[in-house]
Each structure stands twice: as structure tokens, then as C-alpha cells.
N, C-alpha and C positions, 0 to 999 in steps of 0.2 A: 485565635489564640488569645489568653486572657494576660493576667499579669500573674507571671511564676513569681514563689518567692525561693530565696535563698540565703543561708547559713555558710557565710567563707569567712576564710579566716586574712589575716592580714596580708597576704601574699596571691590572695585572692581565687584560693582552690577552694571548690564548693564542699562543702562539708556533709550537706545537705539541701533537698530541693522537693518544695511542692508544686508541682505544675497545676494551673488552673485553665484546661484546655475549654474547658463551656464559657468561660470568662466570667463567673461568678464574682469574684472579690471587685471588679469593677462595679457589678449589679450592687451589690450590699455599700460597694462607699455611694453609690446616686443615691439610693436609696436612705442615708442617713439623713436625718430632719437637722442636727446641728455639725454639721460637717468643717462649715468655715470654721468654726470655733474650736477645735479640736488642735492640741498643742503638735502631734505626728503626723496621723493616722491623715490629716486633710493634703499631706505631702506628695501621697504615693501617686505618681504619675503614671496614668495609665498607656501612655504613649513612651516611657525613656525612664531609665532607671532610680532608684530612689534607694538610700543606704543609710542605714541609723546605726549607731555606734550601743555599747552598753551603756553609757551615761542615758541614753533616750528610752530605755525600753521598760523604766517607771513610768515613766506619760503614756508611751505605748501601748502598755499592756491597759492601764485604766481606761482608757479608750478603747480599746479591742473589745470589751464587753456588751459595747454597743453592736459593734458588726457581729461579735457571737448571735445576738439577741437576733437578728434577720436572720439567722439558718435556722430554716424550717424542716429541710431532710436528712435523715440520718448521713447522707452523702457531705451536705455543705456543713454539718458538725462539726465530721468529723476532717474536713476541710480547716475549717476555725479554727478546730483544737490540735491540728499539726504546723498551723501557724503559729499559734500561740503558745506552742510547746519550743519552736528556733528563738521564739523572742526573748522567751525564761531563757534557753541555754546561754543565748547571748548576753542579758543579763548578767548571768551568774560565772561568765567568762570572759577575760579580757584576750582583744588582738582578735575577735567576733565581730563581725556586722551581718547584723540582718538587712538583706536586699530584696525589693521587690523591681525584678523585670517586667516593662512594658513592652506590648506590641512596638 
């Protein structure tokens, strides 16, 4: 199992959920060249949870375009862009946090 993400809201009912059962998004954060450096995205723990508020998903999202950039099949794309689609929501809505589940 990889790290699921998800979209709850303050009460903590999932709003939304991408499962990442192959564990890809773990593969794509090893894989980034400057990782430490990254203001979020170096957070997501792939063992224990990890939860950004709307204030965090301008850094976020400018960061995500890196791990976009490692999906190479139309699978892990469209993986990318359903994550990056909870983060805009949250973003653009308060009493939102995007979460990403670790093993």
C-alpha cells in the first residue's frame, strides 16, 4: 500500500480520496533531485500521516509540478492531476485539509 491522499474537512469526514495502491507517490517524492528543499511536499511521510491546511497549498501546488514532471504514464498523470485537483479545492476552501496517508 502506498500513501493515499485525502480531502476532509474539519470534522474530519473524507470528502474525497485517491488511493495510491502500487505506491507511486512514494516512488516520485525518492525520485525528486531537490527534495529537502521543498517548503511541503519534503513533509509527506510515507510511514504516518501528513495534513496541510489552505494557507500551505500555494507552496504546494508550486512544488507539485515537479512530481507532475516524473509521471510518465497516462496512469500516474492522471494520478498527479487528482491530487492536484484536492489541493486547488482546498486551496480555494476554508475548514479543508489535504492529507496524505502513510503505510
Amino acid at each position: 500500500m502506498g500513501i493515499n491522499a485525502q480531502l476532509t474537512d474539519e470534522l474530519g469526514n473524507v470528502e474525497s480520496e485517491i488511493l495510491d495502491p502500487l505506491d507511486r507517490l512514494n516512488a516520485w517524492l525518492g525520485a525528486l533531485p531537490d527534495l529537502q528543499s521543498t517548503t511541503c511536499v519534503q513533509y509527506i511521510d510515507p510511514y504516518g500521516d501528513t495534513v496541510f491546511n489552505r494557507m500551505q497549498m500555494e507552496p504546494f501546488l508550486a512544488e507539485w509540478v515537479a512530481v507532475e514532471n516524473l509521471a510518465s504514464t497516462l496512469d500516474d498523470k492522471g494520478q498527479c492531476g487528482a491530487i492536484r485537483a484536492l489541493a486547488i479545492r482546498c486551496r480555494d476552501s476554508a475548514h479543508l485539509y489535504l492529507k496524505f496517508i502513510g503505510d
